[in-house]
C-alpha positions in Angstrom: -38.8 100.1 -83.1 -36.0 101.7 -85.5 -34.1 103.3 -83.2 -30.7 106.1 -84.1 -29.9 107.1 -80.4 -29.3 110.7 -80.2 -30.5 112.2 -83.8 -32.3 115.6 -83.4 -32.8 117.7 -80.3 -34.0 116.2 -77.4 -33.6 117.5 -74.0 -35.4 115.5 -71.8 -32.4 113.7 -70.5 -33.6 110.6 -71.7 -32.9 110.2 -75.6 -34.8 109.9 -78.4 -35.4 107.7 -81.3 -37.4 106.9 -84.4 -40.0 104.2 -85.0 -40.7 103.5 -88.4 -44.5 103.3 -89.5 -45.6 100.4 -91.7 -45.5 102.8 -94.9 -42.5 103.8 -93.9 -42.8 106.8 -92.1 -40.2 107.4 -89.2 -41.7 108.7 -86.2 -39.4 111.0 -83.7 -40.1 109.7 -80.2 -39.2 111.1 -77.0 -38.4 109.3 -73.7 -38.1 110.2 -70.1 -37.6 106.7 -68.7 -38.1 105.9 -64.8 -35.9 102.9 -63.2 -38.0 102.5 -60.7 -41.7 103.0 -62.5 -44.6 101.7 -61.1 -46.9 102.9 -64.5 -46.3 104.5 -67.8 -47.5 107.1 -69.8 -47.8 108.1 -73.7 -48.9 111.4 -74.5 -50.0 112.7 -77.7 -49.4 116.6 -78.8 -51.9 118.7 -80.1 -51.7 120.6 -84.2 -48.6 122.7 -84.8 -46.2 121.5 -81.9 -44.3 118.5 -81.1 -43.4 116.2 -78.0 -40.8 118.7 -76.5 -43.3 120.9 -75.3 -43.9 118.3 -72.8 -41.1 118.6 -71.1 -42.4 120.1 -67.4 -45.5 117.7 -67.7 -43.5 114.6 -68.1 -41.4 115.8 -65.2 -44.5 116.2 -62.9 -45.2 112.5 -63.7 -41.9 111.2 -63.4 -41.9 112.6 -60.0 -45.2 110.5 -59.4 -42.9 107.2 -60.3 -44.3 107.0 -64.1 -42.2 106.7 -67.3 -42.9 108.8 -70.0 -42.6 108.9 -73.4 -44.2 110.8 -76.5 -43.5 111.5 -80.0 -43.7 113.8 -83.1 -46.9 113.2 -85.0 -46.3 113.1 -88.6 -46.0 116.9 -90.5 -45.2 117.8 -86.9 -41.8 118.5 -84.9 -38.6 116.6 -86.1 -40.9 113.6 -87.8 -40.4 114.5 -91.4 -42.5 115.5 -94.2 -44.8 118.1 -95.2 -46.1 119.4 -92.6 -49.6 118.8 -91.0 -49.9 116.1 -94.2 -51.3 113.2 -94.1 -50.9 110.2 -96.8 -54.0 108.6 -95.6 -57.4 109.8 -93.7 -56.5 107.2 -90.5 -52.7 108.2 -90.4 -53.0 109.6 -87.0 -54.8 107.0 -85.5 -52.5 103.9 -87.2 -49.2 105.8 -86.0 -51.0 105.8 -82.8 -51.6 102.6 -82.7 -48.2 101.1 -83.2 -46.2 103.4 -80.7 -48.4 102.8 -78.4 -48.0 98.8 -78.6 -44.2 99.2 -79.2 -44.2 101.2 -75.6 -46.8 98.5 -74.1 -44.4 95.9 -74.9 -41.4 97.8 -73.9 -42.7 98.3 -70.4 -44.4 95.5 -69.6 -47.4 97.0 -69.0 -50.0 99.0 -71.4 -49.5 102.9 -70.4 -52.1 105.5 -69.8 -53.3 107.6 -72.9 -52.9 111.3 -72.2 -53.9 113.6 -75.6 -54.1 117.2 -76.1 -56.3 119.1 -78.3 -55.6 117.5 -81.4 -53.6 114.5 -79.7 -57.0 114.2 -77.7 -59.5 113.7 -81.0 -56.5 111.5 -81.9 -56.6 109.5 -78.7 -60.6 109.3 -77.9 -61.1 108.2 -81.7 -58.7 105.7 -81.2 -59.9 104.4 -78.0 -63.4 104.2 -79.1 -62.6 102.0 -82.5 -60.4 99.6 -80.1 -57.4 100.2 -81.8 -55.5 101.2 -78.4 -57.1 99.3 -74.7 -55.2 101.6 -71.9 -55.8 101.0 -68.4 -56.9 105.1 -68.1 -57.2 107.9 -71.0 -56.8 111.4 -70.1 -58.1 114.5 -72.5 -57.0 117.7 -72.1 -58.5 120.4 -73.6 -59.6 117.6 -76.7 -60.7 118.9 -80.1 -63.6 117.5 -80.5 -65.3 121.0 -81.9 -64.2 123.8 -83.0 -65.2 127.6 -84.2 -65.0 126.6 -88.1 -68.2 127.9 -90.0 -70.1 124.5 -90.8 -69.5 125.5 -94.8 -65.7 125.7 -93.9 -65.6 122.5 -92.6 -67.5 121.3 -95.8 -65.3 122.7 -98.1 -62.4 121.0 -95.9 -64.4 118.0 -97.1 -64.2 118.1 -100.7 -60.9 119.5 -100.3 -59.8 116.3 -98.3 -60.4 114.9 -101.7 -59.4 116.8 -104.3 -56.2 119.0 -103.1 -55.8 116.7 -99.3 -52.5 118.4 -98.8 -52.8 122.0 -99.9 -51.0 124.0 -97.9 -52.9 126.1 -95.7 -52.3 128.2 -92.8 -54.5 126.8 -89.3 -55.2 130.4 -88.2 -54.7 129.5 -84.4 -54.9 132.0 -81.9 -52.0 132.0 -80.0 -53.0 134.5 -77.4 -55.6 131.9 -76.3 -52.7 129.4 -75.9 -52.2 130.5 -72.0 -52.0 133.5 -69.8 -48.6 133.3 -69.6 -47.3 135.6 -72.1 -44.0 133.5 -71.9 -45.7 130.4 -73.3 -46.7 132.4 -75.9 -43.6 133.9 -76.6 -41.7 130.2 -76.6 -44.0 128.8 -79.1 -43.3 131.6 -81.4 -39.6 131.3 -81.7 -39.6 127.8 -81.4 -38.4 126.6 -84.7 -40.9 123.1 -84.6 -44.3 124.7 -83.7 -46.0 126.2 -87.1 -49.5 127.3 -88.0 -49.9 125.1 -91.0 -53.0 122.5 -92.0 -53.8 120.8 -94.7 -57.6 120.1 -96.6 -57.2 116.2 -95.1 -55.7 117.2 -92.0 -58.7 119.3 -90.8 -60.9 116.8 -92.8 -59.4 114.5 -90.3 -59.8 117.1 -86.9 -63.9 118.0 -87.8 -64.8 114.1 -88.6 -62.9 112.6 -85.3 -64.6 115.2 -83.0 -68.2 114.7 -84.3 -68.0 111.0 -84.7 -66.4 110.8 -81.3 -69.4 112.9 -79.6 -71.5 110.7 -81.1 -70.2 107.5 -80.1 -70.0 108.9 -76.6 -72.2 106.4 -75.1 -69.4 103.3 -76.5 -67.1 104.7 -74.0 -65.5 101.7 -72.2 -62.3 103.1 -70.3 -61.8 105.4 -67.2 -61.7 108.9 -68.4 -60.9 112.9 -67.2 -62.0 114.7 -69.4 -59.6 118.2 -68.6 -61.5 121.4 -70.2 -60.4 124.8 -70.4 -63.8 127.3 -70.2 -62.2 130.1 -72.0 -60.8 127.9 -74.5 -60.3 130.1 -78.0 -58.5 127.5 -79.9 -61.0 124.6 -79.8 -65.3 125.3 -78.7 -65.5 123.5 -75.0 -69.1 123.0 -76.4 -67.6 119.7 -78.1 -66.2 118.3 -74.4 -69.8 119.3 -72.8 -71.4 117.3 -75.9 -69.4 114.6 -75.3 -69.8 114.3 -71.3 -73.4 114.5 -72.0 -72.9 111.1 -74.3 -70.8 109.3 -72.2 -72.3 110.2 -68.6 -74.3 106.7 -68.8 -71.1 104.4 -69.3 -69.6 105.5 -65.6 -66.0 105.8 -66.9 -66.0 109.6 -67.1 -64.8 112.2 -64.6 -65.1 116.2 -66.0 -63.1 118.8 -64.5 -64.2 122.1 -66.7 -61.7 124.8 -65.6 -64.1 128.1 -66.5 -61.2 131.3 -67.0 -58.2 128.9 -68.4 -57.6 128.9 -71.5 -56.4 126.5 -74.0 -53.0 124.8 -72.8 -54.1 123.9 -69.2 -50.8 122.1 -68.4 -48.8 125.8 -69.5 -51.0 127.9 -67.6 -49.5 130.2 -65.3 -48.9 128.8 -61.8 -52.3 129.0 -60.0 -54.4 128.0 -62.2 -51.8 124.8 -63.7 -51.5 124.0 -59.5 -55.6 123.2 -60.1 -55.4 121.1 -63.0 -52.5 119.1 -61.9 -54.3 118.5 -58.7 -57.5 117.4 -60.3 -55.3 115.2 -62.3 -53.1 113.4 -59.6 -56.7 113.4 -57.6 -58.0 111.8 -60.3 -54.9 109.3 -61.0 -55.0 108.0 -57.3 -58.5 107.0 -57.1 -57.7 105.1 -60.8 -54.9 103.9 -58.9 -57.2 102.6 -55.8 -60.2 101.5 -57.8 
């Protein structure tokens, strides 16, 4: 890893610093290191926000003796380039790939996989080709379907192809983010959240939810699968699909959460205190098993 201590914003009390992609691309990673950590976590953001926003949830598992780190995906956060592009189909799942081995190394040990919406797609479809092997993978809200007409997703297709990083605006619904109208108000004045997609971007989003429902049944690491019921941002159709597939392989564990909506982790207190229970439930039986 490239790393230029202190370049950007990061206020996690823990630094940040830039790994540098095999084609070049630098990566903004965040840390919240432990020096006493017993495990280690990587976490993956979702489309249009960055690794900041993890800020509270990498506290809860700091607390729980884990070190923490994630990073901006590229078009995303302070990683630079246009954003939401994408140079190549795969990009998400390569970058992926290479933090996640840098961190292994770094901590001796290869960290759980926590991804959200997006960063979950990005994290199942990685799992499944065997291009990451954590110990535990956890999906929160995961895009793995979504409310696009099928002919929109077609055109986003042949767009992929012919125009892959038109810009476009993503058209998320940022009420459905969480019932607390102050999440809502933070993302919009935060400066690194946007609403912008490109052709290959949600080319990339429709094919790794489908093909990830439908290799279901290859799932071969423990799994909580985290969904939000009242979800408006991604269909929680895609997550019931996808526990239906993978209910044979024994490695899955589905908590749906029917009146929460999209950002389980930012939902106001009561019904966050239930998803972070099912989750450190969840972590010490992985822990015990």
């Amino acid at each position: 890893m490239h790393s230029v201590a202190g370049r950007g914003h990061a206020a996690d009390g823990g630094g940040a610093k830039w790994s540098v992609m095999p084609d070049g691309q630098s990566l903004y990673v965040r840390d919240w290191p432990h020096p006493a950590a017993h495990a280690a976590v990587l976490i993956v953001h979702g489309l249009g926000e960055h690794s900041g926003r993890y800020e509270q949830l990498a506290q809860w598992f700091l607390a729980r003796g884990h070190a923490v780190r994630s990073y901006d995906q590229r078009g995303h956060g302070h990683t630079s380039g246009q954003r939401a592009a994408l140079r190549h189909g795969d990009d998400l799942l390569r970058d992926l790939a290479v933090v996640y081995h840098e961190y292994a190394i770094q901590q001796g040990r290869p960290p759980l996989l926590l991804g959200h919406s997006m960063g979950g797609a990005v994290a199942l479809r990685a799992v499944l080709d065997g291009r990451v092997a954590p110990p535990a993978l956890v999906l929160s809200s995961p895009a793995l379907r979504t409310f696009e007409a099928p002919w929109l997703r077609r055109l986003a297709a042949v767009l992929a192809r012919v125009l892959p990083n038109l810009p476009l605006r993503s058209g998320l619904a940022l009420d459905g983010l969480s019932h607390d109208p102050q999440v809502i108000e933070d993302y919009r004045n935060d400066p690194l959240c946007g609403g912008a997609i490109t052709p290959r971007m949600a080319d990339f989003i429709f094919r790794a939810g489908a093909t990830s429902i439908a290799d279901a049944w290859r799932l071969s690491v423990p799994t909580l699968l985290l969904v939000a019921g009242s979800d408006k941002l991604v269909d929680p159709s895609g997550s019931r699909a996808f526990a239906d597939g993978a209910w044979a392989t024994k490695q899955l564990t589905s908590r749906f959460f029917d009146t929460l909506f999209h950002e389980l982790f930012n939902e106001t207190e009561t019904g966050r205190h239930q998803v972070l229970a099912r989750l450190a439930e969840w972590l010490r039986r992985s822990a015990t098993a």
